[in-house]
C-alpha positions as CSV (number, residue, x, y, z in Angstrom):
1,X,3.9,21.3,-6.1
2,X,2.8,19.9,-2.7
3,X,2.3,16.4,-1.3
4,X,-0.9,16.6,0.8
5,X,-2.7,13.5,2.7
6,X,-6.1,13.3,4.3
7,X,-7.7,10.1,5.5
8,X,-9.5,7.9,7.9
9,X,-8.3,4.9,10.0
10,X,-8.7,2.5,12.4
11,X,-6.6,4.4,14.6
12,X,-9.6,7.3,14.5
13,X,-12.8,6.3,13.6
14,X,-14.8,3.1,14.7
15,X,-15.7,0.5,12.0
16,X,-19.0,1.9,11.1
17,X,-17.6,5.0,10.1
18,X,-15.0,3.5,8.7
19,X,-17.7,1.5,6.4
20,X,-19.4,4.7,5.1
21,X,-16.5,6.1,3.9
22,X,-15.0,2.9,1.9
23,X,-14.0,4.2,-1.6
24,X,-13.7,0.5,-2.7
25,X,-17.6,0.0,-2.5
26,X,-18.0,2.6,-5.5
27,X,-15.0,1.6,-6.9
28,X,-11.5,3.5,-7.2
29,X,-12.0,4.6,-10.9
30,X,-15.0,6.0,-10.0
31,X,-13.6,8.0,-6.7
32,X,-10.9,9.0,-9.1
33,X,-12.9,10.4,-11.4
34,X,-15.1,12.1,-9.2
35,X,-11.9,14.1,-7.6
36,X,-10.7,15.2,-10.4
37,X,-13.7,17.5,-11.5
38,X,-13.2,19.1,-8.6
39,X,-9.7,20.8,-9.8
40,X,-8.0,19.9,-6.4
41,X,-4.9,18.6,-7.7
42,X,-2.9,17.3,-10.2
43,X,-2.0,14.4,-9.1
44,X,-4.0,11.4,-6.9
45,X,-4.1,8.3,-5.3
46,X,-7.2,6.9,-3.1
47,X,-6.2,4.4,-0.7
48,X,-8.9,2.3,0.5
49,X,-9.1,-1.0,2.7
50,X,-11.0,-2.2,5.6
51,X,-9.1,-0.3,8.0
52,X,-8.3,2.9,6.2
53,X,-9.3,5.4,3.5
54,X,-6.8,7.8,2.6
55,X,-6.7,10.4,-0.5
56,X,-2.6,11.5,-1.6
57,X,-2.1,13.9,-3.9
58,X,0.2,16.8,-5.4
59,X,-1.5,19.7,-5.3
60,X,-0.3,23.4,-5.9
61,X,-2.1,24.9,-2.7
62,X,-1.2,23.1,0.2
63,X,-3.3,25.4,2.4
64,X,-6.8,24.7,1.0
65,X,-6.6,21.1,0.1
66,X,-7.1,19.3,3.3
67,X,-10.7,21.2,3.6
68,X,-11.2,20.4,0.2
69,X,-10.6,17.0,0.4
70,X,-12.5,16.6,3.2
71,X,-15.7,18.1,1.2
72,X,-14.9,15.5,-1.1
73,X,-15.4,12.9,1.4
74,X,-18.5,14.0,2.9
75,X,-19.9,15.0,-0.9
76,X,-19.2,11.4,-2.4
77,X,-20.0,9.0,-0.1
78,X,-22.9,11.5,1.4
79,X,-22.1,12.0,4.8
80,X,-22.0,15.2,7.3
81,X,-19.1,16.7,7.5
82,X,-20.2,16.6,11.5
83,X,-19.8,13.4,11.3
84,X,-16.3,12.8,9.8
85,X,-14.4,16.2,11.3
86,X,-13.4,15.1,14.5
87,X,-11.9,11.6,13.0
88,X,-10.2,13.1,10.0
89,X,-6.3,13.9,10.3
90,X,-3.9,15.4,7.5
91,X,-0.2,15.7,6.5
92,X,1.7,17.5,4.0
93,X,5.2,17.7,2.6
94,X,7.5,15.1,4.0
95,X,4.7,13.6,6.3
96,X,3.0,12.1,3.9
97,X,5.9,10.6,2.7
98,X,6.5,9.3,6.2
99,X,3.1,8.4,6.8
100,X,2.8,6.5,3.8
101,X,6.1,4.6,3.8
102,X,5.0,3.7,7.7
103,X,1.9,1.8,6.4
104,X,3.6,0.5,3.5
105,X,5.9,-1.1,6.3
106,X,2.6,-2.5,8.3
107,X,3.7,-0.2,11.0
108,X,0.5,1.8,10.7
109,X,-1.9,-1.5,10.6
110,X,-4.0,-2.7,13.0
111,X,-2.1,-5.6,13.1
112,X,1.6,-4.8,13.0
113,X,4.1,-6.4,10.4
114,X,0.8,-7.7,8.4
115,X,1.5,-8.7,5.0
116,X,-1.0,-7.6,3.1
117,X,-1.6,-3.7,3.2
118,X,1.8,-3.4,0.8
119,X,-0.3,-5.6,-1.5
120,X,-3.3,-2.8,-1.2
121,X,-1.4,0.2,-1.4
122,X,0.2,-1.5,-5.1
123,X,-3.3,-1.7,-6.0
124,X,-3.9,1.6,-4.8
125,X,-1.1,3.1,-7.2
126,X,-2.2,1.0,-10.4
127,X,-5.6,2.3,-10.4
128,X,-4.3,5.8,-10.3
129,X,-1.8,4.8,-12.9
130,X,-4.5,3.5,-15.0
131,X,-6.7,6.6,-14.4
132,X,-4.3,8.6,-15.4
133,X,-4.4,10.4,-11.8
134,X,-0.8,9.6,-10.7
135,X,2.0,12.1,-12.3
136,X,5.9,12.1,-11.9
137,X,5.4,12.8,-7.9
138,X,3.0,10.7,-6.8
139,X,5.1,7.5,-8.9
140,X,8.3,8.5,-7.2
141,X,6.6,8.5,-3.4
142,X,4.6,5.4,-4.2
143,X,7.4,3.4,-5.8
144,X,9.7,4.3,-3.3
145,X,6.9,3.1,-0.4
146,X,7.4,-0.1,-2.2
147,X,10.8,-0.4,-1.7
148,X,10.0,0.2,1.9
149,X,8.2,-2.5,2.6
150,X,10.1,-5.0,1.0
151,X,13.4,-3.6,2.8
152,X,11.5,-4.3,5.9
153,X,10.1,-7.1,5.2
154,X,13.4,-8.7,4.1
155,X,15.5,-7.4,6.6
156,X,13.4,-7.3,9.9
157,X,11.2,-10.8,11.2
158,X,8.2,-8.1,11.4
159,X,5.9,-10.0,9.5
160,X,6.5,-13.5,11.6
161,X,4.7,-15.5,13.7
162,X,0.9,-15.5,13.8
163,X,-0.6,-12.6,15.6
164,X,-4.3,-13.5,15.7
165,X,-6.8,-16.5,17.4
166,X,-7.0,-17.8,13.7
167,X,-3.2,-17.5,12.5
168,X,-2.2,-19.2,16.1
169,X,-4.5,-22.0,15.1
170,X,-3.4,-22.2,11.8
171,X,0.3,-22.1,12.5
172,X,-0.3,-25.1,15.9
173,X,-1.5,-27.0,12.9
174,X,0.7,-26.5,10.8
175,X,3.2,-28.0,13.3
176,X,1.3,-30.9,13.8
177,X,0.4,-32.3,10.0
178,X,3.0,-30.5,8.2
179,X,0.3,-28.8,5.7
180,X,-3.3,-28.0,5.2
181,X,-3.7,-29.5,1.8
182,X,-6.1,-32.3,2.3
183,X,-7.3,-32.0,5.3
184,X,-10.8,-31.7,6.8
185,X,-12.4,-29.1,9.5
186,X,-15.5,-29.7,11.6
187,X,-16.6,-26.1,13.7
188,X,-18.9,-27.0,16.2
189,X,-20.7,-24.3,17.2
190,X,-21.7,-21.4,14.1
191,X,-20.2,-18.4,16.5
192,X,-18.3,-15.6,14.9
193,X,-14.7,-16.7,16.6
194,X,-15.1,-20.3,15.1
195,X,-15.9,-19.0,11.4
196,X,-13.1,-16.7,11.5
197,X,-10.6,-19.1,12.4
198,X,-12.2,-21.9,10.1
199,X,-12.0,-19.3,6.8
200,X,-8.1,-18.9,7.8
201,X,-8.3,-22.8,7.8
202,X,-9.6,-22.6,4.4
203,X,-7.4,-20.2,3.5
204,X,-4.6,-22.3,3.5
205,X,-5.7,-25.0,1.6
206,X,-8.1,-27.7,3.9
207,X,-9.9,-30.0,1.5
208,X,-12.8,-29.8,3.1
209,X,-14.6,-27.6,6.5
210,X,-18.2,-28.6,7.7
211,X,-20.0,-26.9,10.2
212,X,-22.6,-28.9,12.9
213,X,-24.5,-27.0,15.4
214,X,-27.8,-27.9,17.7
215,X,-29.8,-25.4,14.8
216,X,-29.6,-26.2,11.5
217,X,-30.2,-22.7,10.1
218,X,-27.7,-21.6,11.9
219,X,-24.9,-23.9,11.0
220,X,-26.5,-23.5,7.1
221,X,-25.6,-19.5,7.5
222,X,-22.4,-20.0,8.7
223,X,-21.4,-22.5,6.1
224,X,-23.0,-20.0,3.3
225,X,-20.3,-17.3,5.1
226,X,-17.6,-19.4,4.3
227,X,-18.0,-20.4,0.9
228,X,-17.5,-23.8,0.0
229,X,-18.3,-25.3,3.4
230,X,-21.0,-27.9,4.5
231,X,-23.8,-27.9,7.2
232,X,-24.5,-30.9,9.3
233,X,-27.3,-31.7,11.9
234,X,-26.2,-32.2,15.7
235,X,-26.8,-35.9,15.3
236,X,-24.1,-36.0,13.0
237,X,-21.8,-34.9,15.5
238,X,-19.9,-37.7,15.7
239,X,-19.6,-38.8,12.2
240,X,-18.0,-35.3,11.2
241,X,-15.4,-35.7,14.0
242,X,-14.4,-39.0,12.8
243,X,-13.9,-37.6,9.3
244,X,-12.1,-35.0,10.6
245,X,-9.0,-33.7,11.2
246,X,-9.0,-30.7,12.7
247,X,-12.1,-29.4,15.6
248,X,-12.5,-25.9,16.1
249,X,-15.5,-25.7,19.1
250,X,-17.2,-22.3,19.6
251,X,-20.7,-23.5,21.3
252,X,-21.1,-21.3,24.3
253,X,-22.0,-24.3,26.3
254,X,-22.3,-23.4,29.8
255,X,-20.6,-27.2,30.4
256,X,-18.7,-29.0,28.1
257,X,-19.7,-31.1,24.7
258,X,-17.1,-33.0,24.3
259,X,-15.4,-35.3,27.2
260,X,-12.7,-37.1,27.7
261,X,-14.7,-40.9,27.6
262,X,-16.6,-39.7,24.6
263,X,-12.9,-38.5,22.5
264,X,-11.6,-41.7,23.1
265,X,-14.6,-43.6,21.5
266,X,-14.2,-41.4,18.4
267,X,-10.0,-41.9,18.4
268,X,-10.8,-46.0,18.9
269,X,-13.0,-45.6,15.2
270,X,-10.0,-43.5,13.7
271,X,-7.6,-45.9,14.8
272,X,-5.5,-43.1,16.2
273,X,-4.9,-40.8,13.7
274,X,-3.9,-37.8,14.8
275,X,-7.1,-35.1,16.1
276,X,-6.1,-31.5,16.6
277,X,-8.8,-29.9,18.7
278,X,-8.9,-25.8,19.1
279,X,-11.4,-25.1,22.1
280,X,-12.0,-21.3,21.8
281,X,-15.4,-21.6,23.7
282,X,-15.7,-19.8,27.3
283,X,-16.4,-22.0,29.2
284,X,-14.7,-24.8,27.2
285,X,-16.3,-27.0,25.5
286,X,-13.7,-29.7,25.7
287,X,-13.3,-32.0,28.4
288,X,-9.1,-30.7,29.4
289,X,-8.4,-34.7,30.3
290,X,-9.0,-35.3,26.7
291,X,-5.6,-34.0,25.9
292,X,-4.3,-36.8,28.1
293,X,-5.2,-38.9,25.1
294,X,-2.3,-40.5,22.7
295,X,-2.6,-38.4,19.5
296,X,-5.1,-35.6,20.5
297,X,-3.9,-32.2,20.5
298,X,-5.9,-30.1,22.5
299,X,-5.3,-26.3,22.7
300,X,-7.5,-23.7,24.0
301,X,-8.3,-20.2,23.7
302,X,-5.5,-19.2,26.6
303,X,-2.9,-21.6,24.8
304,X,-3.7,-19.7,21.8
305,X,-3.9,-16.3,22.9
306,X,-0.1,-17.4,24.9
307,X,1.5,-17.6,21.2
308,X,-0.4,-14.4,20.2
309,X,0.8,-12.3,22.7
310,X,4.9,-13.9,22.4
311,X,4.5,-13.5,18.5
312,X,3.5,-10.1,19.1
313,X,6.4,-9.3,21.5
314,X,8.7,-10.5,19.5
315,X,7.7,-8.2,16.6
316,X,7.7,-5.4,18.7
317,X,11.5,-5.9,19.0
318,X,12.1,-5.4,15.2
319,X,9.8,-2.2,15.3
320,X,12.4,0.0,16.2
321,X,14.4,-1.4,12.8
322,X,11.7,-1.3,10.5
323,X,11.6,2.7,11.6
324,X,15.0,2.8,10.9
325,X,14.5,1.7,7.5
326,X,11.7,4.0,7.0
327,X,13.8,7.1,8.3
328,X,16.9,6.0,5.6
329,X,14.2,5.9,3.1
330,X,12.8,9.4,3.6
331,X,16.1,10.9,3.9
332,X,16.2,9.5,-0.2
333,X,13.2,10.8,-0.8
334,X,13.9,14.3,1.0
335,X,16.7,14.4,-1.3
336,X,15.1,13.6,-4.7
337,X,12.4,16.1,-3.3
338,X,15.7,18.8,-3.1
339,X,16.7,17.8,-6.8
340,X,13.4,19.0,-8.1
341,X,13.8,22.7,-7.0
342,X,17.1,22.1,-9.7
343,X,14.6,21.3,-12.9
344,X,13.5,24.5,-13.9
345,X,17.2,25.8,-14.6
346,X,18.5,22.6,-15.9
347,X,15.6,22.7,-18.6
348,X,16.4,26.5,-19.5
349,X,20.1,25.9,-19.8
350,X,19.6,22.9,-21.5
351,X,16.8,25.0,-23.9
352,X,19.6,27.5,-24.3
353,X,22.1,25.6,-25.4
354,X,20.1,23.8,-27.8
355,X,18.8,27.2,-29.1
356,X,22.3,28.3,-30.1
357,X,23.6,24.8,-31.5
358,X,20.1,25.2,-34.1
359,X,21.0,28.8,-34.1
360,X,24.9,28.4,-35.1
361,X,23.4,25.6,-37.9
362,X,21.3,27.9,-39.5
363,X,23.8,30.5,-39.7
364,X,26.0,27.9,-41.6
365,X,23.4,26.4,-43.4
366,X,25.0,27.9,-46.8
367,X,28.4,26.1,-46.2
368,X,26.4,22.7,-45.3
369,X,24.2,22.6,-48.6
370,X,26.4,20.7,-50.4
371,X,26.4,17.8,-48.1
372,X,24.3,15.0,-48.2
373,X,21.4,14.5,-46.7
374,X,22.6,11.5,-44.5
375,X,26.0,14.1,-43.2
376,X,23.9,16.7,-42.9
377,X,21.8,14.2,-40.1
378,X,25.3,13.2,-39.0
379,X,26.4,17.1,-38.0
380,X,23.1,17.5,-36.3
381,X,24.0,14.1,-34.2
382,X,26.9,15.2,-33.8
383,X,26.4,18.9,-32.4
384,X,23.7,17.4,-30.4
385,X,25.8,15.2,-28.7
386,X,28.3,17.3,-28.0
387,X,26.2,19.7,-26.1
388,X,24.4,16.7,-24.3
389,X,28.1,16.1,-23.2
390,X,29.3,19.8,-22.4
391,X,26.1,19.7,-19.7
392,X,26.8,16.3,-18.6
393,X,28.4,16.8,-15.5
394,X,26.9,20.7,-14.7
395,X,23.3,18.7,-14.7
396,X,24.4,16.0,-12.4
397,X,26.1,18.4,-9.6
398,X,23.3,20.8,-9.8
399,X,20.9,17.5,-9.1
400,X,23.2,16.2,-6.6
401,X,23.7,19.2,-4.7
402,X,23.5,18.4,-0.8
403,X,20.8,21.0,0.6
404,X,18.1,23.5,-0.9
405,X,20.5,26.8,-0.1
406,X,23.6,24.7,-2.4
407,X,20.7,24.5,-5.4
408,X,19.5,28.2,-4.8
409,X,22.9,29.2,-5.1
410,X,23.8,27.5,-8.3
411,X,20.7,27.6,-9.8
412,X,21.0,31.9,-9.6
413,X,24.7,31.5,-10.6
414,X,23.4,29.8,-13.9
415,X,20.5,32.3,-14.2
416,X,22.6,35.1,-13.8
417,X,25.7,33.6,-16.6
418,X,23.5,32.5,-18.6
419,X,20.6,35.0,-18.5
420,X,18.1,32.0,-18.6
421,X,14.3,32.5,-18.3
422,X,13.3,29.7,-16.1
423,X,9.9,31.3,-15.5
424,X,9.0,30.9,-19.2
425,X,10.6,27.6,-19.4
426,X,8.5,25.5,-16.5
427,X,6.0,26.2,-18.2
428,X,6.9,24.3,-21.5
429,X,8.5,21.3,-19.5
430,X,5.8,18.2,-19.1
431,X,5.7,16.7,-15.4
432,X,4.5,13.4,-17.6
433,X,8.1,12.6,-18.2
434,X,9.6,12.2,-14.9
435,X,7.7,8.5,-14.3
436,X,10.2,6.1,-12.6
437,X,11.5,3.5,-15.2
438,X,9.6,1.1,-12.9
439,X,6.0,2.4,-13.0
440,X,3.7,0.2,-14.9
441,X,3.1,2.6,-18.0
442,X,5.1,5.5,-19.1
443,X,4.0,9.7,-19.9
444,X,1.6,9.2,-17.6
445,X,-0.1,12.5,-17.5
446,X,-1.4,14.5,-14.5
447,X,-4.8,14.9,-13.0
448,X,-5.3,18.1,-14.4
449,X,-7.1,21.0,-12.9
450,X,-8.7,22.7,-16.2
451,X,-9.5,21.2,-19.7
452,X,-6.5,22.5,-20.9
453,X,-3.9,20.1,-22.2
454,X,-0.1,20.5,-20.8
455,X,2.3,21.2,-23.8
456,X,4.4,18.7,-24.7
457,X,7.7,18.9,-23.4
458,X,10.7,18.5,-26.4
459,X,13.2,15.9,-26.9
460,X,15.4,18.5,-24.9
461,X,13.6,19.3,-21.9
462,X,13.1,15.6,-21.7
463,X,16.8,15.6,-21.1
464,X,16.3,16.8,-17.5
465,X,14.4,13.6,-16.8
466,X,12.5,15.1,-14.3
467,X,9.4,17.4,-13.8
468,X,9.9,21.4,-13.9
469,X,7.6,22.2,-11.2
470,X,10.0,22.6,-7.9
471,X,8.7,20.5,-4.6
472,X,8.4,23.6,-1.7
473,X,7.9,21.9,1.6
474,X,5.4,23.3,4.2
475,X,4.8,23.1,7.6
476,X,3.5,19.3,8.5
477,X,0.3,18.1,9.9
478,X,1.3,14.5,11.5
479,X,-1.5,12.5,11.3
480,X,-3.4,11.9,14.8
């Protein structure tokens, strides 16, 4: 089996591109669904956010899958494949373990060190889980992506400091009232840049945001985009800043709206409480002698973009370790992917044994009559165990075995000892068993490539704890 990736990001295709091709619009289920009649692979997982949409899966032929995943594309969410060739990129084999762990990390978002991609690609996972798309390789490289970006998240400062206009704003203040919770916004001005930062506002909790501007319908729009927030007319300018807390101005004045004379009448009616005011207008819209005032903060857009730009530095410097982390992880990975290429003979030794302790029970089946039922169950437990033991430690060296030519080489000493049939044992093993204890539901099965049902594996080959089917890496196509 093969890991194969195809996708779209921000990194290659504009937004508008990237909106035709968002799998969340249909709905995961459904994309899932839809891929597997096509008998591509037997495993799957569509990631889909705002700034990526990216289809992994295990697949036996590494060779054709990229082109036909990327007729997938073009046939479900009817576009050219003109139009989507030049901004697609693939990966196989470890790549896609790399590639994947890297955007679990936020090292592949637009916005490095952001929080919530790991979020999205859990999502991603448990829909293919509950679809019944995700088999025992596609739980092992997902889980362990999880584990990635927790490590890095825990042990790097990747994800601090606000890199954005509206996290700057939020974080300034934060600093100054100690929390959101309660407090009121006033945007003056309905501009894109002001409702952005105003839904981050909201996001953390303000009581209340209203939005005023010199036309109505506009200012009614804008508060519709929020959710939850108020319009007011321009003659009501000054009774929302007094209720206020926090001003966020975005007019596009050509001269400013608010001066120093007229802040000052508004902080005399609030007695001085404090006003923070985020000017993101060019040219300002705030008077800059009004920060002179006792208990007005006044930042503007440069202030702002100041702590962007440091907070943005400064995760830079914990790149470099998050990578780190992602390059111990795939070495772990790498290795369990080794291990796999073990399976096959560990199930046929395992199904050999087990066929001479039935055999040797049979053969004394005469002598055992006269026992009870219950000692006869006991001497099966017994024999059963004892094999289990005998293969103990040959199963765990043959799994732990450092490199692929170490596992070739035992794995055709045992062959050859035991005259094992491997060939006709992979097929008899089920790849539903190898789930990590940690995925969400257990025997998930694989997204299968004919209507025929894989046999069910038996209490011994589930012994192996691991799918049959050996990993065979292939030349990588890093994503562009």
């Amino acid at each position: 089996m093969h890991l194969v990736l195809v996708g779209i990001s921000h990194r290659t295709a504009p937004v508008d591109l990237r909106e035709r091709v968002d799998f969340a619009t249909r709905g995961l289920p459904a994309a899932l669904q839809a891929l597997g009649t096509r008998a591509i692979a037997r495993e799957a997982v569509v990631l889909s956010t705002c700034n990526r949409a990216e289809i992994y899966i295990a697949c036996e032929d590494a060779a054709a899958a990229p082109d036909s995943l990327v007729g997938f594309i073009t046939d479900f969410h009817g576009v050219s494949r003109s139009d989507i060739a030049e901004h697609v990129y693939d990966a196989a084999g470890l790549e896609v373990a790399r590639h994947l762990f890297r955007v679990s990390a936020g090292l592949d978002s637009l916005v490095v060190g952001e929080p919530q991609i790991l979020g999205q690609v859990k999502e991603a996972h448990t829909a293919a889980v509950d679809a019944r798309t995700a088999g025992p390789i596609l739980n092992r490289l997902f889980h362990a992506s999880f584990g990635v970006g927790k490590r890095v998240r825990t042990e790097t400062r990747i994800g601090s400091g606000a890199v954005s206009i509206g996290y700057a704003a939020v974080a300034l203040a934060r600093k100054i009232f100690g929390g959101m919770q309660g407090r009121s916004v006033v945007v003056v001005g309905a501009g894109e840049m002001g409702k952005l930062t105003a839904l981050h506002m909201k996001s953390q909790g303000v009581q209340r945001v209203t939005i005023v501007s010199r036309t109505m319908s506009h200012a009614a729009r804008t508060a519709e985009a929020i959710g939850g927030a108020s319009a007011a007319p321009w003659d009501e300018l000054d009774a929302a800043l007094h209720a206020s807390d926090i001003v966020i101005t975005a007019t596009g004045a050509s001269a400013p709206i608010l001066t120093k004379a007229h802040i000052e009448s508004i902080m005399r009616r609030r007695r001085n409480r404090p006003l923070f005011v985020i000017d993101i207008a060019v040219p300002r819209d705030v008077e800059p002698a009004a920060g002179e005032i006792e208990q007005v903060f006044l930042y503007n857009i440069d202030d702002l973009q100041a702590a962007v730009r440091e907070n943005l530095a400064r995760r830079g410097g914990e790149v470099a370790r998050a990578e780190a982390i992602v390059a111990e992880e795939i070495d772990k990975f790498e290795a369990w992917l080794r291990s796999r290429g073990a399976v096959p003979t560990i199930v046929a030794l395992r199904q050999r044994f087990e066929a001479i302790r039935r055999a040797e029970l049979e053969r004394l089946d005469f002598k055992l009559s006269s026992l009870s039922a219950d000692a006869r169950a006991r001497v099966d437990e017994v024999t059963r165990l004892l094999v289990e033991k005998l293969l103990l430690t040959p199963t765990e060296q043959l799994k732990a075995a450092g490199d692929s030519e170490a596992i070739a080489a035992y794995t055709d000493a045992l062959n050859r000892l035991f005259a094992l049939t491997g060939g006709n044992t992979v097929e008899s093993a089920d790849p539903a068993n190898d789930v990590e204890p940690s995925a969400p539901v257990a025997n998930v099965e694989p997204l299968a490539a004919s209507n025929v049902e894989p046999p069910a594996a038996s209490n011994v080959e589930a012994l192996a704890a691991s799918n049959v089917e050996p990993f065979t890496r292939t030349r990588p196509r890093s994503p562009r």
